[in-house]
Every structure is written in C-alpha cells, then in structure tokens.
N, C-alpha and C positions, 0 to 999 in steps of 0.2 A: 504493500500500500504506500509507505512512505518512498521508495523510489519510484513509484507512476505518477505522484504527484509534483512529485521535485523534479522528472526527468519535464513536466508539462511546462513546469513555471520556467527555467530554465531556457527551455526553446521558445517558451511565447519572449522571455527579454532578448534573446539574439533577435527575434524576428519583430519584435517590437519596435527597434534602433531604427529600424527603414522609415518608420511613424514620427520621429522625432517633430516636434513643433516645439518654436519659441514661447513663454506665457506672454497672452495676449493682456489688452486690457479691457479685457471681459471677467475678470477677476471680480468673484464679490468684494464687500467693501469690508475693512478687517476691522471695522468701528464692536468692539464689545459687544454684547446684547445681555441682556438681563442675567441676574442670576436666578431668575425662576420666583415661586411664591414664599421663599422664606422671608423678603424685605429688608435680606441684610446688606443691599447693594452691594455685594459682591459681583465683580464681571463672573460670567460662566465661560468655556473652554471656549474658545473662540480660532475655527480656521477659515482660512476661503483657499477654494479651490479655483485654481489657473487650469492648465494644460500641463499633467507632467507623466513621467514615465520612465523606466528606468535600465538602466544592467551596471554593471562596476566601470562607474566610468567617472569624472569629475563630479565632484558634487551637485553642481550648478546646472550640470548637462540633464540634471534626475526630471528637472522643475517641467514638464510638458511632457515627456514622453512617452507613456503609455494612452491607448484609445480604451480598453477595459483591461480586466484580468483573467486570466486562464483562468479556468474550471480546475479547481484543484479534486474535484471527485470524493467531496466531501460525505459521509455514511454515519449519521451522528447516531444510529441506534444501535452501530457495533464499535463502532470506536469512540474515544475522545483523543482529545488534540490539546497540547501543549506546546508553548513558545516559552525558547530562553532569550532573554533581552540581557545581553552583555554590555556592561556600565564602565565605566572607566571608574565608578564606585564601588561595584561587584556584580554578580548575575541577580536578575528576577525571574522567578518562574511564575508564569498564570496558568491558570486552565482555559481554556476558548468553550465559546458557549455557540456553537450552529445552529442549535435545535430551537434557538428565540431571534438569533442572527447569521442565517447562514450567509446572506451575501456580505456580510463584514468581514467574519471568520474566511471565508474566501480569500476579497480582496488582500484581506492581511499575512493570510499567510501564503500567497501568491509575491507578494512586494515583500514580504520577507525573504524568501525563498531566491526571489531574483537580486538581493543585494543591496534597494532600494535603500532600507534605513542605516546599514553599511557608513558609520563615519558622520553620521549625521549626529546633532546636538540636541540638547533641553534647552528653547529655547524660549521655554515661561515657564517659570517657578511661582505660585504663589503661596506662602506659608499658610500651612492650615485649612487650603483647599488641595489644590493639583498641582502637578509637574504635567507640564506636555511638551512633548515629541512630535518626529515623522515631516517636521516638513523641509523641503531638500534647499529650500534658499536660508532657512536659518531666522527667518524676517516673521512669521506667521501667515504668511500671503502665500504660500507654495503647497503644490498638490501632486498626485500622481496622473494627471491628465484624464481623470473623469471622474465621477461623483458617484454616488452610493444610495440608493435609495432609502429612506430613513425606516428603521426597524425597530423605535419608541416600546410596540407592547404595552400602549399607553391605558389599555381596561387593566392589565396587570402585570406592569413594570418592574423587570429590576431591579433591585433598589441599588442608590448609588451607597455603598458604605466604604469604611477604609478597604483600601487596595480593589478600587472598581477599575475596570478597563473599559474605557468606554470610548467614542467615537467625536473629537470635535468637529464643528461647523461652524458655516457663518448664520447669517438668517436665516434664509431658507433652508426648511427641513432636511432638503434632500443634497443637501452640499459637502455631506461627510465625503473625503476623500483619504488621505494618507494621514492625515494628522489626530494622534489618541492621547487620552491623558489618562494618570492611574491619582486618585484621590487617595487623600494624604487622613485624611480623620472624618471621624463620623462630625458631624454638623449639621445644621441649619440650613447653610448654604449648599451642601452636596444632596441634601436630601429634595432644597428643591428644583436641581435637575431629574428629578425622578418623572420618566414620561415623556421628555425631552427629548434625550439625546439620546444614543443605542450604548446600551453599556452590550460588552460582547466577549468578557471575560473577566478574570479575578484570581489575583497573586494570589500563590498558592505556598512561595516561601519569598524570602528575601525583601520584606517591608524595611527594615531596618536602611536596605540601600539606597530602599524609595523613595528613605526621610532623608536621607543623607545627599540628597542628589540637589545640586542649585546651581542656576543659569549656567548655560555653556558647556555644562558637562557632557564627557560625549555617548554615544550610543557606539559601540564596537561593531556586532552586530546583531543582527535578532535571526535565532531558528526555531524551527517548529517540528514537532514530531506527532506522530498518530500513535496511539496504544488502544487494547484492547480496551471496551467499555469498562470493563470489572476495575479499570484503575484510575478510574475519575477519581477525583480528591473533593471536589464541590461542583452543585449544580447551581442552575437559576432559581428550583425550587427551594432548594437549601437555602440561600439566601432572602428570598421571599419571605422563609419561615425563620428569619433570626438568625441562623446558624452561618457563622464564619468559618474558615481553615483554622483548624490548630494553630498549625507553626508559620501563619505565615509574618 
C-alpha cells in the first residue's frame, strides 16, 4: 500500500513540473478573519491560496505548481495513516483523519510525499493559539496551486483541542490549500474554530516540540505512512467524546 501511493505522488510531481505557473494576482486577500464565536479577537489561521505546486526544487519554484493532487488511494476502513513532520525542534507525529477528510488527508499527504513542505518554515506562531506551516513563499500568501474543498462536519465537528491538525484559509470556505496549523492549548479561541475550518488530524506524540516551535523555524520534512486499522492511536470520535492521546 505505502509504495503504490508514494510511487503515485512521486510521478504526479515529475509530471507536474511541465504545469508550472507563476502566483498570479488572483490570490485571496491574506487580511485575518475572525477568530470565530469565542469574542476573544483573536485572528484565526489564516492562508490564501495563489497557484502553487511542487517537486525538490527551490523553494520559491513550490509557490504555483501543482493543478491538483494525485489520488493517493486512500482505504480509511483498513488502514490508518500517519505523518512524521521533522522540526529543526524535533519530530511530531499525528494520526490523519480521511474518514471526516478525505480530500485533505489526500492532498496532504500527496504534497508531503512529493517534497513540497521539504525546507519550508513556521511562518506564524501565535502563543497560546497555533503554529502554522506549508506555505512555500514563507509570506502566508502561498499555496500549492489549487484549493480544497472545505470538509467543516459542521452538524458534528471536530473539535479543535491541543494538538488539532487542521487546514488554514483565507475567507472563503473553500480556499484550504497547503497551508495547516497544529493548536497549541485548549481555549476559547480554538474552540471557536470549531465548524470552520477542516481539522484532519491530531498529534499523537511530540506536543512538547509543538510548544517549542517559534517563527522561522524550519520544517525538515514531512512523511507519511499507512498501517493497519488495528493501530490507530485516536479517532474523530475519540475526540468528539473528550478523549485525547496519552502521550502526546
């Protein structure tokens, strides 16, 4: 399983390179938007997607060049799926959640797979909310050169708690593209992203490097693996009903 999906993402970025486009200025607008109905004005995660796409290539080259992402042949009722996000502060593992976001869980670990977050930064730390990642200019204005249609679950959402993995945007719903953030503490303010935005996984260990992670720091790389269902660590349900990771 994990080599037919690695071997997919892989040739979709060789063949990708041919797609290359500059980001246009069709970019939404990277003005904040609410932090939701807690009223603690806090900004909430905030991306706009350009035109980007990727393979191991300059940084800056990432910002438009992909048109979507391969089909990673995703199977959430035999497998679950884990990604290692390599910190220059240490490893985080989360578990990925398909069966509430499959085309997140897709694209993300399609753009992991092909190198995309490879060297890239945190390039917003907010204390006491989020760290966010994934976008290739560093600026919060850069994407993988197409959007995501938004997978909220908004009758019965995710909740965002410490160590959410969840998808940012600009305004519009449907604007998730490469850029995630992993929330820092249960709050006010995270809770009310809830319904919002696609949360699509959740640290399973290494919180400790999540807290430790501020501006600039870099992302090494991110990989992903499939395991048998029987070694999920947490679901969407688990969290729904209260229940966190142990260790993470």
């Amino acid at each position: 399983m994990n080599s037919t999906w690695k071997r997919a993402a892989l040739l979709a970025a060789i063949l990708g390179m041919s797609s290359l486009s500059a980001c246009g200025d069709d970019a939404a607008g990277d003005d904040p938007i609410s932090g939701g109905a807690s009223g603690a004005g806090e900004a909430a995660p905030v991306a706009t997607v350009a035109e980007a796409d990727v393979a191991p290539v300059e940084v800056d080259a990432r910002a438009g060049a992909y048109t979507a992402p391969a089909d990673m042949g995703l199977q959430p009722g035999e497998n679950a799926y884990f990604a290692t996000i390599k910190t220059t502060k240490g490893d985080i593992e989360v578990e990925l959640f398909p069966e509430v976001a499959p085309q997140h869980v897709n694209s993300f670990m399609f753009l992991s797979e092909a190198g995309f977050y490879d060297g890239l930064v945190f390039h917003r730390v907010v204390p006491g909310f989020v760290i966010q990642g994934g976008d290739p200019t560093g600026t919060g204005g850069g994407g993988p050169g197409y959007s995501i249609p938004a997978e909220f679950n908004s009758e019965n959402p995710v909740p965002h708690r410490v160590g959410t993995l969840a998808m940012a945007r600009s305004g519009d719903p449907n604007s998730g593209g490469s850029q995630w953030y992993i929330v820092l503490e249960d709050s006010p303010s995270a809770t009310g992203l809830n319904g919002q935005y696609t949360v699509f996984g959740h640290v399973t260990s290494g919180m400790s490097v999540v807290q430790q992670i501020a501006q600039g720091d870099g992302i090494v790389e991110i990989r992903t693996t499939a395991k048998d269902i029987s070694e999920r660590v947490i679901s969407p349900d688990d969290l729904r009903g209260g229940t966190l990771p142990e260790n993470n």
